[in-house]
C-alpha positions as CSV (number, residue, x, y, z in Angstrom):
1,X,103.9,29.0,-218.2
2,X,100.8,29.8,-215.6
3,X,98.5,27.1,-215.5
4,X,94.7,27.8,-216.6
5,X,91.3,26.9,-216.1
6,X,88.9,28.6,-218.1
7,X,86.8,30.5,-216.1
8,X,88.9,30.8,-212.8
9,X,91.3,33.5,-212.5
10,X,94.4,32.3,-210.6
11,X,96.1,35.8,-210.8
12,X,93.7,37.0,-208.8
13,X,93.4,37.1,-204.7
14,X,93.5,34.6,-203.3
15,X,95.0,32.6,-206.1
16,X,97.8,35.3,-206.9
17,X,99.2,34.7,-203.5
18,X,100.3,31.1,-204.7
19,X,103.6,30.4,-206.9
20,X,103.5,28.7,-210.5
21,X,103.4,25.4,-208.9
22,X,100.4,25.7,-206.4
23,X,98.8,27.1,-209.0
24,X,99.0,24.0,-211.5
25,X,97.6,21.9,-208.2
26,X,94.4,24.5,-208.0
27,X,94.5,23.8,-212.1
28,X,94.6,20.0,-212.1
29,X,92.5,19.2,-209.0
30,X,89.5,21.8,-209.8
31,X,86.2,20.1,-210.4
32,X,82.8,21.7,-212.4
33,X,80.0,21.1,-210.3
34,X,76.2,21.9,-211.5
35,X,73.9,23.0,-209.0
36,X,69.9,23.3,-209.6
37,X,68.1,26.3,-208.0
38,X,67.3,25.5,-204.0
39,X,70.3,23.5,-203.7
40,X,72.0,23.1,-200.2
41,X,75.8,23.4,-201.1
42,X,76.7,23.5,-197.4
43,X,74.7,23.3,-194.2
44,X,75.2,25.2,-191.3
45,X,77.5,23.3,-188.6
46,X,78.8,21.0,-191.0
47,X,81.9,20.3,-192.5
48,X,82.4,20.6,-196.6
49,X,84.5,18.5,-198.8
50,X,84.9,21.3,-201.4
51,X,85.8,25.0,-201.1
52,X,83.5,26.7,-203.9
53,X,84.2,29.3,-206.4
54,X,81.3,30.6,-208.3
55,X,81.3,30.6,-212.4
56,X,77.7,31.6,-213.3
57,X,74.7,31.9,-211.4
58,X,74.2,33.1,-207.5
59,X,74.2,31.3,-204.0
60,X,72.9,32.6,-200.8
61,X,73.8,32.7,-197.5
62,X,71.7,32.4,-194.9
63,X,71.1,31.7,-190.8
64,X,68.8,29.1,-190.5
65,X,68.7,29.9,-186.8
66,X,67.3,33.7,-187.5
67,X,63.8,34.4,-188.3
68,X,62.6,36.0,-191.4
69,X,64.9,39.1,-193.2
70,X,67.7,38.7,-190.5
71,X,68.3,35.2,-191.7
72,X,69.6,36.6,-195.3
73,X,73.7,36.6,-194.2
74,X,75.2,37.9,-197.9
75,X,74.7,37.2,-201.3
76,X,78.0,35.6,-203.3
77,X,78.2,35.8,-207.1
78,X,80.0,34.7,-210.1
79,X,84.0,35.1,-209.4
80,X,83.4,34.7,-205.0
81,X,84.6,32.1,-203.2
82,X,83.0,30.8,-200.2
83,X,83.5,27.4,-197.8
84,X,86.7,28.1,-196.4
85,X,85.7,28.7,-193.0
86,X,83.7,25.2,-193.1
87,X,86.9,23.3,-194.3
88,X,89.5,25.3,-192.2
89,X,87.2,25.2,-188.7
90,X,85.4,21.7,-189.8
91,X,82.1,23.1,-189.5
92,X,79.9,26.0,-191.6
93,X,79.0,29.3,-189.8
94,X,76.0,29.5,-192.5
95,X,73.9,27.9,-194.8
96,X,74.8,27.9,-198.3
97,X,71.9,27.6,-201.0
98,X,71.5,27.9,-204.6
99,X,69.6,30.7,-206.2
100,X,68.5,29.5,-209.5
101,X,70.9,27.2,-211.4
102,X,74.3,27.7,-210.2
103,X,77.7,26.5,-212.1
104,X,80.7,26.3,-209.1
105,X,84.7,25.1,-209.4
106,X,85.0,22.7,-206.8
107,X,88.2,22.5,-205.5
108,X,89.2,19.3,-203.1
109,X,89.3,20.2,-199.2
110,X,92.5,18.6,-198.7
111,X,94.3,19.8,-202.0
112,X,93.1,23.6,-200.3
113,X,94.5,22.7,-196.5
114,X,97.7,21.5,-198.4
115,X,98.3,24.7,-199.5
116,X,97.4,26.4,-196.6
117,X,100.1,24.3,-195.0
118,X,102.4,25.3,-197.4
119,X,101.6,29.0,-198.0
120,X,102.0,31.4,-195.1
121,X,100.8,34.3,-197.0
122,X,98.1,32.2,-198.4
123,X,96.8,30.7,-195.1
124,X,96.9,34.2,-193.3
125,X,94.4,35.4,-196.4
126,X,91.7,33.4,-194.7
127,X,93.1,32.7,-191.0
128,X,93.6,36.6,-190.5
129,X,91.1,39.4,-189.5
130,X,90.4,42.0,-192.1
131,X,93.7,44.4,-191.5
132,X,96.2,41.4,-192.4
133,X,93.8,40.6,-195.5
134,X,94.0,44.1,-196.8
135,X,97.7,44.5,-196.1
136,X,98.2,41.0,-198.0
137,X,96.1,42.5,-200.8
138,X,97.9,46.2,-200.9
139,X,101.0,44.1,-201.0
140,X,100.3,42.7,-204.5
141,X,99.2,45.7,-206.1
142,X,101.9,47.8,-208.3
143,X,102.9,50.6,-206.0
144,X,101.6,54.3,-207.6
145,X,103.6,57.3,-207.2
146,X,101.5,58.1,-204.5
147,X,101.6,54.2,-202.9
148,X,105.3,55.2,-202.8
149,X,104.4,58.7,-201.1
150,X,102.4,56.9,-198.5
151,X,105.1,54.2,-197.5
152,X,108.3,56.3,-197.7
153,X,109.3,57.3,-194.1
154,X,110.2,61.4,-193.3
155,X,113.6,60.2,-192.1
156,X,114.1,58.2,-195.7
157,X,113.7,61.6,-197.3
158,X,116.5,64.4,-198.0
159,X,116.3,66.0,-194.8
160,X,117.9,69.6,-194.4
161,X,120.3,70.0,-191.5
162,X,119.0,71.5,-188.3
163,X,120.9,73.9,-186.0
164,X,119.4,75.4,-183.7
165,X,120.2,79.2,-182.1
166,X,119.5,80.8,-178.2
167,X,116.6,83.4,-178.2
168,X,118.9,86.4,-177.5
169,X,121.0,85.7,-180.7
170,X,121.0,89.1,-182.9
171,X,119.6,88.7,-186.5
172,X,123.0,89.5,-188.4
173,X,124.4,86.8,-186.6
174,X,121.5,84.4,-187.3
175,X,121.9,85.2,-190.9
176,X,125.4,84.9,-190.7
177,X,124.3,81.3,-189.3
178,X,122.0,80.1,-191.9
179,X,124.4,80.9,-194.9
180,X,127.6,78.9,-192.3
181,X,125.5,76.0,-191.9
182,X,123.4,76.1,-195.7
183,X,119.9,76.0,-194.5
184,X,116.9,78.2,-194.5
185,X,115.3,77.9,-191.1
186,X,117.0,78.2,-187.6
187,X,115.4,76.9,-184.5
188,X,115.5,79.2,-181.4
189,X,115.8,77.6,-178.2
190,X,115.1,79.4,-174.6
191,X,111.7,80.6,-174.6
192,X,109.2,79.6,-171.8
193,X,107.0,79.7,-174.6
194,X,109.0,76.2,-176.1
195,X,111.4,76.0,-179.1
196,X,110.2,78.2,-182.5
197,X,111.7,78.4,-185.9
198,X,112.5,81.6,-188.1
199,X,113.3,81.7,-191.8
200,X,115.6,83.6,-193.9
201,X,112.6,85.3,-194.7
202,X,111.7,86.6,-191.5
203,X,115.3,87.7,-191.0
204,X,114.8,89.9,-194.2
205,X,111.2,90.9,-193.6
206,X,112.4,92.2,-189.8
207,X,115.0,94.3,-191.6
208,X,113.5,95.6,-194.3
209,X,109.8,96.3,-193.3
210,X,109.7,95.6,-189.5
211,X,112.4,98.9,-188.6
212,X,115.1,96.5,-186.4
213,X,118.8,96.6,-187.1
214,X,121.1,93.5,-187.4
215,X,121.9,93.7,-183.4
216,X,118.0,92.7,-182.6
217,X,117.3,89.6,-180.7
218,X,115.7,86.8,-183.1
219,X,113.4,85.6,-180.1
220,X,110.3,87.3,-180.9
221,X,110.4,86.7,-185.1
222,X,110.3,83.0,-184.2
223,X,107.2,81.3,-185.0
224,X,105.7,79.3,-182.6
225,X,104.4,76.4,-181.3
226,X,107.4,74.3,-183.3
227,X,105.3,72.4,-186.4
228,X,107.1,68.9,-186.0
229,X,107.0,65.4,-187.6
230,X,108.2,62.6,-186.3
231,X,111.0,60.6,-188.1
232,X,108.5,57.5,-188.6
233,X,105.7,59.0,-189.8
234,X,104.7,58.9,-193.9
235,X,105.5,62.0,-196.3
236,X,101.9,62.0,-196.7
237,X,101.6,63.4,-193.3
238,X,103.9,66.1,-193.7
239,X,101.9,67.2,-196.5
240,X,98.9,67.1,-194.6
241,X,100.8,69.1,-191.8
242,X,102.3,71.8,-193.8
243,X,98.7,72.1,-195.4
244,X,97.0,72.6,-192.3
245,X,99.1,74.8,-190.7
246,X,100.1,77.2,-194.1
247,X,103.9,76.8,-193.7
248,X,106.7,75.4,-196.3
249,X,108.8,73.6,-193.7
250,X,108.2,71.3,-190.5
251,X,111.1,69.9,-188.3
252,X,111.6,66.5,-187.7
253,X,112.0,65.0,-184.6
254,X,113.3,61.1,-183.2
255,X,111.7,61.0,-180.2
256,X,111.9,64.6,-178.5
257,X,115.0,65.2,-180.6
258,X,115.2,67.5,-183.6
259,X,117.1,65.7,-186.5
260,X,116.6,67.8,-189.5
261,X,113.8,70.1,-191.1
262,X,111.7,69.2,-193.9
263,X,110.3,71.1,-196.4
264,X,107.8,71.4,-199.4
265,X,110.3,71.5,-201.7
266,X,111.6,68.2,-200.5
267,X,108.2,66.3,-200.3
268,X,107.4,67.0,-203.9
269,X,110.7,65.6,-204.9
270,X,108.9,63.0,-204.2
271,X,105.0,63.8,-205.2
272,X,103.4,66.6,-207.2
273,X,100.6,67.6,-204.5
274,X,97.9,70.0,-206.2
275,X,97.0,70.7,-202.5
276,X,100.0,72.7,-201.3
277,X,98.8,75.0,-204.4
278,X,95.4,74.7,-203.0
279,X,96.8,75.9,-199.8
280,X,98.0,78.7,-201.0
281,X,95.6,79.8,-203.4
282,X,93.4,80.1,-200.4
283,X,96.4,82.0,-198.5
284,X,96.3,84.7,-201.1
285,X,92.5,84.6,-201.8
286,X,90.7,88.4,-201.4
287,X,87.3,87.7,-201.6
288,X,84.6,85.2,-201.5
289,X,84.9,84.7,-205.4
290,X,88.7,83.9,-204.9
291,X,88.0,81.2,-202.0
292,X,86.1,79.7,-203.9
293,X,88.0,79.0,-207.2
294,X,90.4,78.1,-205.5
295,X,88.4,75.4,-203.2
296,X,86.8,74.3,-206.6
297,X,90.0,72.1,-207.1
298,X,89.4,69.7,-203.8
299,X,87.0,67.8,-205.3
300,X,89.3,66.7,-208.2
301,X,92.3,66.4,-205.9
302,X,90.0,63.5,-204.0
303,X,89.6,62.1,-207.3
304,X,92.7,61.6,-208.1
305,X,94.2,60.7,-204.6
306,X,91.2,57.7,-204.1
307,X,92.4,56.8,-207.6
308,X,96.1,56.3,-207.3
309,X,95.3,54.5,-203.4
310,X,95.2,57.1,-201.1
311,X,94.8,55.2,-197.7
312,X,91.3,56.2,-196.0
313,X,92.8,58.0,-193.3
314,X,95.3,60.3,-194.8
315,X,93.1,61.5,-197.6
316,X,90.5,62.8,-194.4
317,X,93.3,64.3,-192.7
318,X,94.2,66.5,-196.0
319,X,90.7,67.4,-197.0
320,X,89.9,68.4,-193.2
321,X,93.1,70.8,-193.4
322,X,91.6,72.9,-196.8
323,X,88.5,72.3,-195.2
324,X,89.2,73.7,-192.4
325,X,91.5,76.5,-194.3
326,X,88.4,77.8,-196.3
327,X,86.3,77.9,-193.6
328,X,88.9,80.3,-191.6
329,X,89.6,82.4,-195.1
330,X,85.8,82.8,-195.1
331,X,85.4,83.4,-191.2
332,X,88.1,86.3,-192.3
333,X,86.0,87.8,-195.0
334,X,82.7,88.1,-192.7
335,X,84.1,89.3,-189.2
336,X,86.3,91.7,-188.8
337,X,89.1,91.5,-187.1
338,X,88.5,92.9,-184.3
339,X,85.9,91.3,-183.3
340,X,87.3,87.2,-183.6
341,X,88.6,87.2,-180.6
342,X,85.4,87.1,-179.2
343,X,83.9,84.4,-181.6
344,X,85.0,80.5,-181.3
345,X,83.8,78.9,-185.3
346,X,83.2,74.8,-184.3
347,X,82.9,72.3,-187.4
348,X,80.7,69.4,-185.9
349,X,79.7,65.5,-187.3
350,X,81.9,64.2,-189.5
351,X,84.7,67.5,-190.7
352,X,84.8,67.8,-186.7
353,X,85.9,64.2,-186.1
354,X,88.1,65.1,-189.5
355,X,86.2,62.3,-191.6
356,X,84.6,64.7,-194.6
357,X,86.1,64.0,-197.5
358,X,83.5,65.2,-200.5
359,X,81.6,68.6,-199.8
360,X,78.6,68.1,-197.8
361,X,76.0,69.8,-195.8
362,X,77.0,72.3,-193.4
363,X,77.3,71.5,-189.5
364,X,78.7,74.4,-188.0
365,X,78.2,76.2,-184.7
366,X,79.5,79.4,-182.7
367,X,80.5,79.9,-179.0
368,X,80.5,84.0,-178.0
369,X,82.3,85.3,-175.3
370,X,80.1,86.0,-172.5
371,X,78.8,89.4,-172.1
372,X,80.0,90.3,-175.7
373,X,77.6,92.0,-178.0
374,X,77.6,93.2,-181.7
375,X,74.7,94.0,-183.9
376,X,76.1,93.1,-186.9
377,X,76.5,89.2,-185.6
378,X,73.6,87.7,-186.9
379,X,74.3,89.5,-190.4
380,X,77.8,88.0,-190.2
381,X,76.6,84.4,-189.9
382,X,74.5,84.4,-192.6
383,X,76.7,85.6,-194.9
384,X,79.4,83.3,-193.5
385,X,76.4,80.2,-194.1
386,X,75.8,81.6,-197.7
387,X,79.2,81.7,-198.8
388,X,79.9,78.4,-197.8
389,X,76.7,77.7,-199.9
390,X,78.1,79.3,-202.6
391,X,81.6,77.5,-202.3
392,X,79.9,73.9,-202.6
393,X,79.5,73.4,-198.9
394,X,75.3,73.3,-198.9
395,X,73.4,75.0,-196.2
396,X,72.0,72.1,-193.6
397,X,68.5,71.3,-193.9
398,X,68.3,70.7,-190.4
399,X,69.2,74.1,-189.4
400,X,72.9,73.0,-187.9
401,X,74.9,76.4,-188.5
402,X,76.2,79.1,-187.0
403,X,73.6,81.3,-189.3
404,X,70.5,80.0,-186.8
405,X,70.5,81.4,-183.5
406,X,69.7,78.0,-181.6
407,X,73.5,76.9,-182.8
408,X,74.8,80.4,-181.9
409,X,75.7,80.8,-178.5
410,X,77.1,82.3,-175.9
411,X,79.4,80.1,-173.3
412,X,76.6,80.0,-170.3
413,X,74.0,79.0,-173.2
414,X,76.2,76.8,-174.4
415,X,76.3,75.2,-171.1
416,X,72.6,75.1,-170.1
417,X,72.0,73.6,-174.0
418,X,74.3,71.0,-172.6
419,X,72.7,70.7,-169.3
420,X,69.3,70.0,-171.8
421,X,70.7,67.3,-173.7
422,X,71.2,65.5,-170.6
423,X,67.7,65.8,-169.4
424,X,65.8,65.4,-172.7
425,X,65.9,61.8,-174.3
426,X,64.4,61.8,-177.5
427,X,65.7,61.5,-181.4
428,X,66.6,64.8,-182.1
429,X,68.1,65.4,-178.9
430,X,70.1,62.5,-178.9
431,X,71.6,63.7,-182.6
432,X,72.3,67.2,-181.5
433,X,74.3,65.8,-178.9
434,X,75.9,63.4,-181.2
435,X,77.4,65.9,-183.4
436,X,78.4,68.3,-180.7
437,X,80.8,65.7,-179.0
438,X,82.9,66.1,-182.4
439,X,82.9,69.4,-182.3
440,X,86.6,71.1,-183.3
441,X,87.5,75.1,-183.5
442,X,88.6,75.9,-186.5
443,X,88.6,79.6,-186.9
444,X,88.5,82.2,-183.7
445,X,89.2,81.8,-180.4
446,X,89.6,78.3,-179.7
447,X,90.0,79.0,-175.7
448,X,86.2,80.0,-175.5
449,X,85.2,76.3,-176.8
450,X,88.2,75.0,-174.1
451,X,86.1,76.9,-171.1
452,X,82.6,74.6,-172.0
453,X,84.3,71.4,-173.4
454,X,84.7,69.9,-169.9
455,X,80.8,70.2,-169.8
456,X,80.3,68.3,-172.8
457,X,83.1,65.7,-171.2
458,X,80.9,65.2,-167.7
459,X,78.3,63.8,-169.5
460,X,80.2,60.7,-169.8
461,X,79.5,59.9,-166.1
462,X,75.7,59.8,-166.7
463,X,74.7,55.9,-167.2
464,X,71.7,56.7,-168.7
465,X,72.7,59.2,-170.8
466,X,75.0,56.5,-172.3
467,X,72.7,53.8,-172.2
468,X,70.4,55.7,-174.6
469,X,73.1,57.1,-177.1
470,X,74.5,53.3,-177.6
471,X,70.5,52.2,-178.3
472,X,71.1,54.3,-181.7
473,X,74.5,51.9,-182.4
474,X,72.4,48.8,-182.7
475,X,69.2,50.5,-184.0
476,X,70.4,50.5,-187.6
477,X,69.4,47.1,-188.6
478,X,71.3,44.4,-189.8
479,X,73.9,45.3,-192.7
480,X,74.3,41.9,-193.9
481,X,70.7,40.7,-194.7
482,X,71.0,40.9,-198.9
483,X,69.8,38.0,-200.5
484,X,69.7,37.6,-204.8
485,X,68.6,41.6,-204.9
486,X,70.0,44.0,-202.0
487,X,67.3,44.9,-200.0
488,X,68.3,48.5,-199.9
489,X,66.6,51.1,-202.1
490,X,67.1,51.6,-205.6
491,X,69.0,48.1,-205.8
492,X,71.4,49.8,-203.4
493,X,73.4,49.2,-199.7
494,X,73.3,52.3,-198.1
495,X,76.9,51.7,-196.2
496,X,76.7,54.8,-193.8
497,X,73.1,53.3,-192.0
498,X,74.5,50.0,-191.8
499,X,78.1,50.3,-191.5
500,X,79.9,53.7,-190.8
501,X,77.1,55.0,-188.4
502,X,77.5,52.0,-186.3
503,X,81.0,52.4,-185.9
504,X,81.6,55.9,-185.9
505,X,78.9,56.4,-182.9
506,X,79.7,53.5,-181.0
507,X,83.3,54.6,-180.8
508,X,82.0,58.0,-180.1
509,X,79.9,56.8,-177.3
510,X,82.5,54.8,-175.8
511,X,85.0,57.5,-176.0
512,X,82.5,59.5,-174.2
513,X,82.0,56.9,-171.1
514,X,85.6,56.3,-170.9
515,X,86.9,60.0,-170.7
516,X,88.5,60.0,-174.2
517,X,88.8,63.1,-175.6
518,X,89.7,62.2,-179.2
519,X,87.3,63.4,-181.8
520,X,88.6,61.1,-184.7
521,X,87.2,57.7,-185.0
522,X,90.4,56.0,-185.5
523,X,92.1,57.8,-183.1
524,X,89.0,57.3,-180.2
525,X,89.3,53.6,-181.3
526,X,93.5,53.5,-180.7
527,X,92.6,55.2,-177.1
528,X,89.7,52.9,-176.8
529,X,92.0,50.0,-176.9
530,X,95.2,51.6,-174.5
531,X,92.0,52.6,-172.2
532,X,91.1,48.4,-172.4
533,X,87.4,49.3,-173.4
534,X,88.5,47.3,-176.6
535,X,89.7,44.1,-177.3
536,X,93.2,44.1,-179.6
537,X,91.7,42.2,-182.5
538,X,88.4,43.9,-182.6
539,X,90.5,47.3,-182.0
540,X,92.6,46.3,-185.2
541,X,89.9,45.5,-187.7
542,X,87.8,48.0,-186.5
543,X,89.3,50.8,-188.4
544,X,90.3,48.8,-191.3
545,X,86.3,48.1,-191.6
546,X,85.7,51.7,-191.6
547,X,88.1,52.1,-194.1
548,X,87.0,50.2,-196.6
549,X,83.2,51.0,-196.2
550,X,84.2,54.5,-196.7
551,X,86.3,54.0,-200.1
552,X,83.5,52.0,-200.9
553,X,81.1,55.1,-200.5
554,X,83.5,57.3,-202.1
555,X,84.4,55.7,-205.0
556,X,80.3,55.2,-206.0
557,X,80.2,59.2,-204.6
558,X,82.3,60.2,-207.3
559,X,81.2,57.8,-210.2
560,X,78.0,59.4,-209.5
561,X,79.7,62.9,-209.7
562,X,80.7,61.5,-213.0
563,X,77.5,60.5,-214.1
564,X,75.7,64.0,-213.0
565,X,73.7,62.5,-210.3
566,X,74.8,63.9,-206.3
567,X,76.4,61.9,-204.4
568,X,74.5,59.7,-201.8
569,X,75.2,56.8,-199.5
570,X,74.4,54.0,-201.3
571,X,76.7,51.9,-203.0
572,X,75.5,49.2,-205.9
573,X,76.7,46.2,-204.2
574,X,76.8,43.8,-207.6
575,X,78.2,46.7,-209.5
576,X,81.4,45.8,-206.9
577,X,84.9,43.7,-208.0
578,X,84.6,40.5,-206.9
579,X,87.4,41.6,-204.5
580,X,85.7,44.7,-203.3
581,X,82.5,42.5,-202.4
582,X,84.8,40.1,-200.1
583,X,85.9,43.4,-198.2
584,X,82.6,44.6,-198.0
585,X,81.2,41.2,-196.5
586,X,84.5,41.1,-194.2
587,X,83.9,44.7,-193.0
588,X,80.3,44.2,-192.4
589,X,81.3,41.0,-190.3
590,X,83.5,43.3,-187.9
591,X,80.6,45.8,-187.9
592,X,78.2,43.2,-186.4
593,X,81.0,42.4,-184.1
594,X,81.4,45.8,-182.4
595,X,77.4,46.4,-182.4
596,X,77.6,43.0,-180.0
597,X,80.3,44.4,-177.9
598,X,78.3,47.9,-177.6
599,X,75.5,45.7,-176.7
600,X,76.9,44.3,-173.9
601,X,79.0,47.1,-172.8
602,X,76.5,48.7,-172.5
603,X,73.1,46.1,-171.1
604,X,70.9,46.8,-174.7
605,X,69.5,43.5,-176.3
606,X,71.4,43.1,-179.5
């Protein structure tokens, strides 16, 4: 039987990493201790006999050596446990004070190091950085269908054979192939082009529609660049891959070497993904109307993905893919085709670093081959801005699309705009240039954003330049000054000002000093770290911290869908699990962290 103290919930982290017996110690040596408002429960630099866990009633934590607001640290509430740090290290990093009456379990300093002695999983809990803490948490949780999606390897699924056939092979013989060897796909090897795949399907369509005969060379059917997996990575990712690219099977490689293909049909063995048929509602669509039915699903499909678990990361990568799918269906409906050769479509901000996960305001832009003219352009691009509008994307108040000639450019524009940002320092300058470094092609000709992108990357060697876009890193304010109300308005933390800004543009800056070319955050901050502009620990928590602040803001986001009210930013900080709030002040912690490396990476006073 699970020992009990009324009150204190030992089934819950950190408690639930303990067995039945280190439970009954917490049980048996827990104290109640009474504290009147303005009580000092721990000092700053000092050691404390207790490690507290709040019943009723709130304590504040506070830096006595910080001057007004910025000495508020966090606020800690009924259920939160705090003093750990001052009994593990021996000394306080903060001041610890009661606000109003507070009622606290007291729990004995050496009955809590004995266990941490004891308990490896329960002394990493508060010895580890933020990653290790959330993996310790994730571990205890019942694992969802999805969970089970997300941790299930592509080489642990029912891979299809792969045999692969020379270019010059003739298609009878290549269907003769597929029905030897039982598969569906062959891949066809000698191209200078690189390895392709055709289908059973494209055998058939060549025949029937196409006017060869079965002695025709299978090299130009095959569909190429190869779409790959490696062995190691999640079936979440070949969802995301097959999504993005509008194809039913990817091949799987172990290193450079093909093992197997894997396709749709496989992966929802395994999970029932609404986005596939997303996918290919938006294939199939015809008009403007039919995009947009069938993008009406996403927002449900992020409902249900945050609420089985989704990991932060994953769930970007497959809403960027029908993101970036409806914009190219709707690119499609508003230029003809003759004419998108000449037109690169950029997403910029957050769906070009592939970080949009609910429908927001439109960023867009367009590069236009030089010399190229057509009247019916401008036309185009607003009826490409107002069917986005219409779709749920809204039309940016600050002008940033395609639709307004100052974002619609050809590539010698482009590059004096450029040239500009460079010589102009001043707010809106500085966020123009901001959201252009993530900018990503997603419909058109990609190769006329390739031919000004190396602009763009030679700004990175302009000191000043740099100095002045890491200023709006630290220029945010301090995230963790909440005292008994949060500070923020409407009783709310606005988490993107003082947490995902911070580390979404000093990783962008620092990708742009040290030549990185990744647009994602959490791939700039992998490259940031191989590159040695980051340290390994802050290069680990980081993009757990930006994790959980943006499943923070998503999960308010969509209660507030819930509630009729549009999403915003802000995220009601007491409303939070107990365990939610411990994240938060953990993720916040890192975020202060990497403003103080940007600080002195880059000479700013912090």
């Amino acid at each position: 039987m699970t020992a009990t103290v009324p009150g204190l919930d030992l089934d819950s982290p950190p408690f639930d990493l303990l067995d039945a017996g280190q439970k009954a110690r917490v049980a048996a040596a827990v104290d109640l201790g009474f504290h009147p408002g303005g009580t000092r429960l721990i000092e700053a630099g000092q050691a404390s006999p207790h490690v507290f866990v709040i019943l009723k009633g709130r304590v504040q934590a506070s830096d006595p050596g910080a001057a007004g607001d910025e000495s508020r640290f966090a606020d800690y509430g009924p259920g939160d446990l705090f003093g750990a740090f001052a009994v593990i290290a021996g000394r306080a990093r903060h001041r610890y004070t009661a606000v109003g009456d507070a009622l606290c379990f007291l729990l004995p300093a050496a009955v809590f190091e004995a266990l941490l002695a004891e308990n490896p999983r329960f002394a990493a809990y508060f010895h580890e950085a933020l990653s290790v803490k959330r993996r310790l948490l994730a571990d205890r949780q019942q694992p969802s269908e999805l969970s089970r999606l997300m941790l299930t390897r592509v080489r642990d699924a029912q891979l299809a054979p792969v045999h692969a056939v020379p270019d010059h092979t003739g298609i009878g013989a290549a269907a003769l192939a597929l029905r030897e060897h039982k598969v569906d796909c062959l891949v066809v090897t000698g191209d200078p082009a690189g390895p392709g795949i055709v289908t059973r399907t494209d055998l058939l369509d060549a025949l029937t529609t196409g006017g060869l005969d079965a002695s025709a060379p299978i090299g130009a059917l095959a569909s190429r660049p190869l779409r790959a997996v490696r062995a190691d990575d999640v079936l979440f990712q070949a969802i995301v891959t097959m999504t993005e690219h509008h194809i039913e099977r990817v091949v799987v490689l172990d290193d450079e070497t093909p093992i197997g293909t894997l396709g749709m049909a496989e992966v929802l063995a395994h999970y029932a993904s609404s986005s596939h048929l997303i996918s290919l509602r938006l294939a199939r669509a015809q008009s403007i109307d039919e995009i947009a039915d069938a993008a009406a699903g996403m927002t449900d499909l992020v409902r249900q993905l945050h609420a089985q678990g989704a990991k932060m990361s994953y769930l970007m990568e497959l809403v960027s893919a029908l993101n970036r799918r409806v914009m190219a269906r709707v690119f499609e409906q508003v230029v003809p085709a003759e004419h998108r050769g000449k037109l690169c479509l950029l997403v910029l901000g957050s769906e070009g670093r592939r970080e949009q996960i609910l429908k927001t305001d439109q960023d867009n832009a367009l590069v236009v081959a030089e010399g190229f003219a057509w009247d019916g352009l401008p036309a185009a691009m607003d009826a490409f801005s107002q069917a986005l509008a219409r779709i749920g994307y809204p039309l940016c108040p600050g002008g940033v699309m395609a639709s307004n000639p100052h974002w619609r450019l050809d590539q010698s524009a482009w590059r004096a705009r450029i040239a500009q940002w460079a010589r102009v320092a001043d707010g809106q300058t500085a966020l123009d240039l901001a959201i252009a470094l993530d900018a990503r092609p997603v419909a058109g000709n990609a190769a006329l954003f390739d031919e000004i992108a190396p602009s763009l990357r030679a700004l990175g060697k302009d000191q000043i330049l740099l100095r002045y876009l890491a200023e709006a890193t630290l220029s945010k304010g301090n995230p963790l000054t909440w005292r008994g109300q949060v500070r923020e308005a409407e009783g709310r933390a606005d988490l993107k000002r003082g947490g995902v800004f911070p580390i979404v543009h000093g990783l962008r800056t620092l990708a742009l000093k040290h030549g990185v070319a990744h647009r994602n955050s959490f791939d700039r901050c992998a490259a940031l770290v191989q590159a040695g502009a980051l340290d390994a620990e802050l290069g680990r928590d980081l993009p757990q911290a930006l994790a959980v602040l943006m499943r923070l803001r998503l999960g308010q986001q969509l209660a507030d869908l819930d509630a009729g009210h549009a999403p915003g930013n802000g995220v009601d900080v007491h409303a939070l699990r107990r365990l939610d709030r411990e994240l938060l002040r953990d993720a916040l912690r890192v975020v202060n962290a990497f403003k103080s490396h940007v600080a002195d990476t880059f000479h700013l006073a912090g």
